[in-house]
C-alpha positions as CSV (number, residue, x, y, z in Angstrom):
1,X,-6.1,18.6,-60.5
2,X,-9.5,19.2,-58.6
3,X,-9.4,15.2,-57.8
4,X,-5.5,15.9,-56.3
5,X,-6.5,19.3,-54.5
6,X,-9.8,17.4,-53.1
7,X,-7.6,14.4,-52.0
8,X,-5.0,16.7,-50.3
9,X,-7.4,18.9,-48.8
10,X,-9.1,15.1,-47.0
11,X,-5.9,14.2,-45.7
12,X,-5.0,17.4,-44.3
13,X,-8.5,16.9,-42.3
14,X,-8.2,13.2,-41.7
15,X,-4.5,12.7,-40.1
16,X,-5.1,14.9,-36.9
17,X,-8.0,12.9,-36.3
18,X,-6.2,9.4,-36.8
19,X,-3.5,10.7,-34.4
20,X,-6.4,11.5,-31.7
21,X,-7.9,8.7,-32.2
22,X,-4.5,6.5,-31.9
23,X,-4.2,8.7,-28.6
24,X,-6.6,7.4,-27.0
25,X,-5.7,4.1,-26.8
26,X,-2.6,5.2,-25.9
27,X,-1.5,5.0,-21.6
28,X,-1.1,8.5,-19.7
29,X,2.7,8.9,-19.5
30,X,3.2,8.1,-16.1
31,X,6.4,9.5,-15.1
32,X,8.0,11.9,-14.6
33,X,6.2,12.2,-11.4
34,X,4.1,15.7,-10.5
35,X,6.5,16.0,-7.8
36,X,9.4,16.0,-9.8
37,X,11.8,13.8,-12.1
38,X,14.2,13.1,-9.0
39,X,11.6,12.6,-6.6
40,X,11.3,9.5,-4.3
41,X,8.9,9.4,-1.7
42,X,5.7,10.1,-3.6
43,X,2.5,10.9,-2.5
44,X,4.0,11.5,0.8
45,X,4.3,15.0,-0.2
46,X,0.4,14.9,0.7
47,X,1.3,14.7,4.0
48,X,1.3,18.5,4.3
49,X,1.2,20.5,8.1
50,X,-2.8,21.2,7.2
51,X,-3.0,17.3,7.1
52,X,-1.3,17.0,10.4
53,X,-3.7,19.0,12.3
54,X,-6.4,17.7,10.5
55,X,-5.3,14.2,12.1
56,X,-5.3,15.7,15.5
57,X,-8.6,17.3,15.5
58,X,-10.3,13.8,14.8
59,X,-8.2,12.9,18.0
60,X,-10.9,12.9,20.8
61,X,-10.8,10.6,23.4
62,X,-7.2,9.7,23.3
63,X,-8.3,5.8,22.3
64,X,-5.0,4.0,21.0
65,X,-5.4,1.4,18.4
66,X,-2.4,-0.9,17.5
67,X,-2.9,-2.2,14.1
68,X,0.1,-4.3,13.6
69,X,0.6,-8.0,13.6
70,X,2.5,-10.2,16.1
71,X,6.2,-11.1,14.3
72,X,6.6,-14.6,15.5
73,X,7.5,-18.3,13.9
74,X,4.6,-19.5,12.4
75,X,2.7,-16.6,11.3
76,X,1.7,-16.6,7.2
77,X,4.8,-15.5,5.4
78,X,3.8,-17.2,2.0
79,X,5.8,-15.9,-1.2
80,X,9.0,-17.9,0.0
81,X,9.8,-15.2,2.6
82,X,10.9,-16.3,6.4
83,X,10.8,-15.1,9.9
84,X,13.3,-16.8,12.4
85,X,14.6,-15.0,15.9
86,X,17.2,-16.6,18.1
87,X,18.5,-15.3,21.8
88,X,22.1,-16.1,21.5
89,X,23.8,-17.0,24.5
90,X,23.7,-13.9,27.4
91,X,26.0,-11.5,28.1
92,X,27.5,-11.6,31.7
93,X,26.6,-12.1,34.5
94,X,29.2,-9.3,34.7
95,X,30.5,-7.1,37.4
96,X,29.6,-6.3,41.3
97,X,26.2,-5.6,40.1
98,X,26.1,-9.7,38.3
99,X,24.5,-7.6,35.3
100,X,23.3,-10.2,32.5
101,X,21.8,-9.5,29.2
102,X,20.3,-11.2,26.4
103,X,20.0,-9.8,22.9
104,X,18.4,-11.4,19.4
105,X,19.4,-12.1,16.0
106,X,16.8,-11.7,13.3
107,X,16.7,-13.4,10.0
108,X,14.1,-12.6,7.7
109,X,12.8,-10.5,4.7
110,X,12.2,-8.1,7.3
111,X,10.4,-5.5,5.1
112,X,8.3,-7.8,3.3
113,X,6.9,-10.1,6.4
114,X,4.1,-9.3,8.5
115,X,2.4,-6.1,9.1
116,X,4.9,-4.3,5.8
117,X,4.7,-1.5,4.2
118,X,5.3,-1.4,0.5
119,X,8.1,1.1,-0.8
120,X,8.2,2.8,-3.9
121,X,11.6,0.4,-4.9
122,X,9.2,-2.6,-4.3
123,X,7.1,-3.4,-7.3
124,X,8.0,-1.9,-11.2
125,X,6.6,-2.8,-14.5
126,X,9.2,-4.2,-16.5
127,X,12.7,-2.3,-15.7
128,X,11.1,0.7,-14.8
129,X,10.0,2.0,-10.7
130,X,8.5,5.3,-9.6
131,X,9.5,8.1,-11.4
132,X,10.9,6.4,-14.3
133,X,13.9,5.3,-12.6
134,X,15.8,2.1,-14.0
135,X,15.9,-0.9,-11.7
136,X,18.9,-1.9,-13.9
137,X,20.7,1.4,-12.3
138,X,19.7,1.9,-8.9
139,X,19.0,-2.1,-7.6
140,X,22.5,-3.7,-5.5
141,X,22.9,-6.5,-3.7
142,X,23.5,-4.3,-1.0
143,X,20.4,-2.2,-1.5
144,X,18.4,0.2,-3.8
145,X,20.4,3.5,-4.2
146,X,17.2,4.7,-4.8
147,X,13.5,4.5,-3.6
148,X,14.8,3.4,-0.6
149,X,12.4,3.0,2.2
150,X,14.5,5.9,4.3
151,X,13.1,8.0,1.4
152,X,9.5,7.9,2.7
153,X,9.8,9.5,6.1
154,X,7.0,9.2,9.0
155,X,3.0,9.4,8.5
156,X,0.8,11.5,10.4
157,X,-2.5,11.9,8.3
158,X,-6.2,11.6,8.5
159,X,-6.7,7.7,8.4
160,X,-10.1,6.5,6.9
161,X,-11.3,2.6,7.3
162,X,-14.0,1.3,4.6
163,X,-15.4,-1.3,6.6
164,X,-16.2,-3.7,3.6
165,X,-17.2,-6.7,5.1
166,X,-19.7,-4.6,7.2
167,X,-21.3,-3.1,4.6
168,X,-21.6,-6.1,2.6
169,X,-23.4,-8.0,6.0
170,X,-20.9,-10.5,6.4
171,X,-18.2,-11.6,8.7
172,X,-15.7,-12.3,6.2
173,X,-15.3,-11.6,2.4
174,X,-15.1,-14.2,0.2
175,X,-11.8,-15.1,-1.5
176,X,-10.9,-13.3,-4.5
177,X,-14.2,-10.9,-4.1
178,X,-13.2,-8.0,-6.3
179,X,-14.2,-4.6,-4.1
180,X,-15.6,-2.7,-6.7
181,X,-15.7,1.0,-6.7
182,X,-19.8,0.8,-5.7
183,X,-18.7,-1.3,-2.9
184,X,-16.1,1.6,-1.8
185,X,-18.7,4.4,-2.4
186,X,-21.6,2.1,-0.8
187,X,-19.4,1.9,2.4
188,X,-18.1,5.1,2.8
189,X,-22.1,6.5,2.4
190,X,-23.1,4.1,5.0
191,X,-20.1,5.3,7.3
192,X,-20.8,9.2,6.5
193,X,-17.3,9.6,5.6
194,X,-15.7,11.1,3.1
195,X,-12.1,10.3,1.7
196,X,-9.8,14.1,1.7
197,X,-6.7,14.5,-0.6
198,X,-3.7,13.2,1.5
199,X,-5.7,10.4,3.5
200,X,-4.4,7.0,4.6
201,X,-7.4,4.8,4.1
202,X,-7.7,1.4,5.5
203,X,-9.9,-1.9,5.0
204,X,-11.9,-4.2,6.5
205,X,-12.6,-7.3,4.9
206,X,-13.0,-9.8,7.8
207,X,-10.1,-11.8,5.8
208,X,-7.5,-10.8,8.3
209,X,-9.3,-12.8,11.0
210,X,-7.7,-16.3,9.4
211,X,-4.3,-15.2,11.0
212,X,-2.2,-17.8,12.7
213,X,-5.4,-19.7,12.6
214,X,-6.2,-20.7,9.1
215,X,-2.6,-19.8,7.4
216,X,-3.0,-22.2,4.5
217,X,-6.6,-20.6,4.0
218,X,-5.3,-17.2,4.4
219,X,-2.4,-17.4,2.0
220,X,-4.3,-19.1,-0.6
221,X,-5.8,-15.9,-2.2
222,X,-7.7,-13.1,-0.5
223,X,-10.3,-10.6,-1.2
224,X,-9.3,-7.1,-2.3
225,X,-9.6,-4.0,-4.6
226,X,-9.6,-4.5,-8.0
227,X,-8.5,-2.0,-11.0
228,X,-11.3,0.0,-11.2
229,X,-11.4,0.2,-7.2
230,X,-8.0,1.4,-6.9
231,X,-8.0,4.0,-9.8
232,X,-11.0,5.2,-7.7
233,X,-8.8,5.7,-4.6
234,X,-6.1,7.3,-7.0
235,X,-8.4,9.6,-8.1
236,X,-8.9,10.9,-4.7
237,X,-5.2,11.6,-4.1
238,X,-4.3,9.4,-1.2
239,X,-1.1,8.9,0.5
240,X,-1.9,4.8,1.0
241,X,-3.9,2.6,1.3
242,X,-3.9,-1.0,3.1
243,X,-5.8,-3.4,4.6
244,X,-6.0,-6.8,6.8
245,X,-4.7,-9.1,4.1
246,X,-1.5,-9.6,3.0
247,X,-1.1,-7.8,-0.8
248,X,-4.3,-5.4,-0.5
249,X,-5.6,-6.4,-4.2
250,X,-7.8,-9.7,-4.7
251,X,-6.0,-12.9,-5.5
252,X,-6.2,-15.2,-7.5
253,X,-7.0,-13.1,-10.7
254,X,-9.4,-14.6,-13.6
255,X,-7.2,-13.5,-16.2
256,X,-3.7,-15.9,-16.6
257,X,-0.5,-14.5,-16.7
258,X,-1.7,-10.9,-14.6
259,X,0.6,-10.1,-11.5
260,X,-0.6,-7.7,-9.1
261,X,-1.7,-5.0,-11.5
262,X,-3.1,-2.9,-8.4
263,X,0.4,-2.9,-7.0
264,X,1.9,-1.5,-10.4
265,X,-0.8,1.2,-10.7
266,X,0.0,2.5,-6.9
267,X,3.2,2.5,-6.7
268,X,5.4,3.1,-10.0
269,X,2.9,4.6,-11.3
270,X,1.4,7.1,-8.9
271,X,3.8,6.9,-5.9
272,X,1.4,5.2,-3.4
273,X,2.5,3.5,-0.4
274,X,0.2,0.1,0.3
275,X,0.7,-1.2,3.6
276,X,-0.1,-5.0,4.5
277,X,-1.5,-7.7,6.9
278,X,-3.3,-5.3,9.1
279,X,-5.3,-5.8,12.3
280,X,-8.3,-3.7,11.5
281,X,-11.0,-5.8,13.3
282,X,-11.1,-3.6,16.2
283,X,-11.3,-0.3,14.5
284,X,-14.1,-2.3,12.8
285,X,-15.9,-3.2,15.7
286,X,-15.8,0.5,17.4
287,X,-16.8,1.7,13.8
288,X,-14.4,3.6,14.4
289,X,-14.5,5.4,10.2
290,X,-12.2,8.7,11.0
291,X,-9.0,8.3,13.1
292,X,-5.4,9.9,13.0
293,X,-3.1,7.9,11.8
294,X,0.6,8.1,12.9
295,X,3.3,5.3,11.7
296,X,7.5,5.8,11.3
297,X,8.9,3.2,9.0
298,X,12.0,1.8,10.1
299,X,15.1,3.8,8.2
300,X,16.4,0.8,6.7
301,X,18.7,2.1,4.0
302,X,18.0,0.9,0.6
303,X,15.1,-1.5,1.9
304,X,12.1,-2.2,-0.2
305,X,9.5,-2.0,2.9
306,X,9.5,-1.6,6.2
307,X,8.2,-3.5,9.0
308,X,6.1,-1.7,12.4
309,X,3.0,-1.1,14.6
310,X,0.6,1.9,13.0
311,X,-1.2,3.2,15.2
312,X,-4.9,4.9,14.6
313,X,-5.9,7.2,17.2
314,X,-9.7,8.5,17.9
């Protein structure tokens, strides 16, 4: 009976630590999200009134900086997406006044080509988007019923840019550099910035520079944050991040059969918007580190991204 009690008493100790331990090799739960188990925009929410007028105080010589891309033929689409715009024939000449018009007809993954930002309806793991919600319940041919990018509203935040390239003393990354967190922390130091809860932060890593020069080249992989990187930038609470090449995360990836895990950890899992193929040279050139940033995704119902032109402003 002692043998029993001692044997009882051992696994009454032992079980809740082989649950913790099991625990720990167990994911977070990621959803629902801390905004709510219907919410859909995210960490948009960050984008408090405090975090508007922190934007406008950094505004101090009125300096406009356009960071999108040029949508025309030719430029690197990749990923079997397209860009084509055609003038149909004018309207008119009409009238006393021989008024004539012309008008265009767009064809094109237009929220996935070019300067894009990502939407919370664009990249899941498995079935499952932001929030838990079920891409077998909310995806139509006719759009997503939800996550839509008319979900996400307009951004007007403190913008940050981690020159990379800069602080690594070169003109360009190399492709598929991993930008560890020491490079982030490294840069930032360097910069005398700091990132705030709510920020937009931006890179530089020269890569964007290949545009409608060296397509092939610049399609062919890219620099970019890895894992660690991006859990680093989640950790700070941002409301996005982006950069000048065209998926933010580095490319091609060591390990096979790995698709964008960078993409799955911001946005299903923690709601963060990641904005692509960026023109950041010249706010690198002005080391220009602290900027409002201000951009209004197009209200495209149901869309997975949106194209535009952000804007920083010093």
């Amino acid at each position: 009976m002692d043998k029993i009690k001692i044997l009882r008493r051992y696994l009454f100790l032992a079980f809740p630590l082989v649950f913790a331990i099991a625990a720990l090799g167990q994911e977070k739960p990621w959803y629902p999200s801390e905004w709510g188990a219907q919410d859909q925009r995210g960490a948009a929410h960050r984008m408090t009134p405090e975090k508007v007028l922190e934007a406008i105080q950094l505004i101090k010589q009125g300096k406009i900086y356009q960071l999108g891309r040029v949508y025309e033929e030719g430029m690197p689409t990749g990923r079997s997406r397209s860009y084509r715009l055609h003038i149909p024939v004018p309207l008119g000449p009409a009238g006393k006044t021989d008024t004539i018009a012309f008008t265009e007809y767009v064809c094109a993954d237009i929220g996935q080509v070019g300067t894009q930002l990502d939407g919370l309806g664009h990249v899941g793991i498995g079935n499952l988007f932001y929030n838990g919600f079920d891409q077998r319940e909310f995806a139509k041919p006719s759009g997503l019923e939800k996550l839509g990018i008319e979900q996400v509203g307009v951004f007007f935040a403190r913008g940050v840019l981690i020159d990379v390239a800069g602080y690594k003393g070169v003109e360009r990354l190399d492709k598929a550099y991993e930008i560890t967190t020491e490079d982030l922390k490294g840069a930032l130091q360097q910069e005398r910035v700091s990132i705030h809860t709510g920020d937009v932060v931006l890179l530089y890593t020269g890569w964007g520079n290949l545009w409608m020069k060296d397509n092939m080249l610049f399609l062919s992989g890219e620099p970019g944050i890895g894992l660690a990187a991006a859990q680093f930038l989640v950790d700070q609470k941002i409301t996005m991040v982006g950069g000048d090449t065209w998926a933010t995360e580095r490319w091609p990836l060591e390990e096979k059969d790995v698709w964008f895990p960078v993409h799955q950890l911001l946005l299903p899992k923690n709601g963060i918007y990641n904005l692509e193929d960026l023109d950041t040279s010249e706010l690198a050139r002005d080391k220009v580190y602290e900027f409002a940033f201000i951009f209004a995704p197009l209200k495209l119902k149901g869309a997975t991204g949106s194209p535009g032109n952000p804007i920083a402003v010093r």
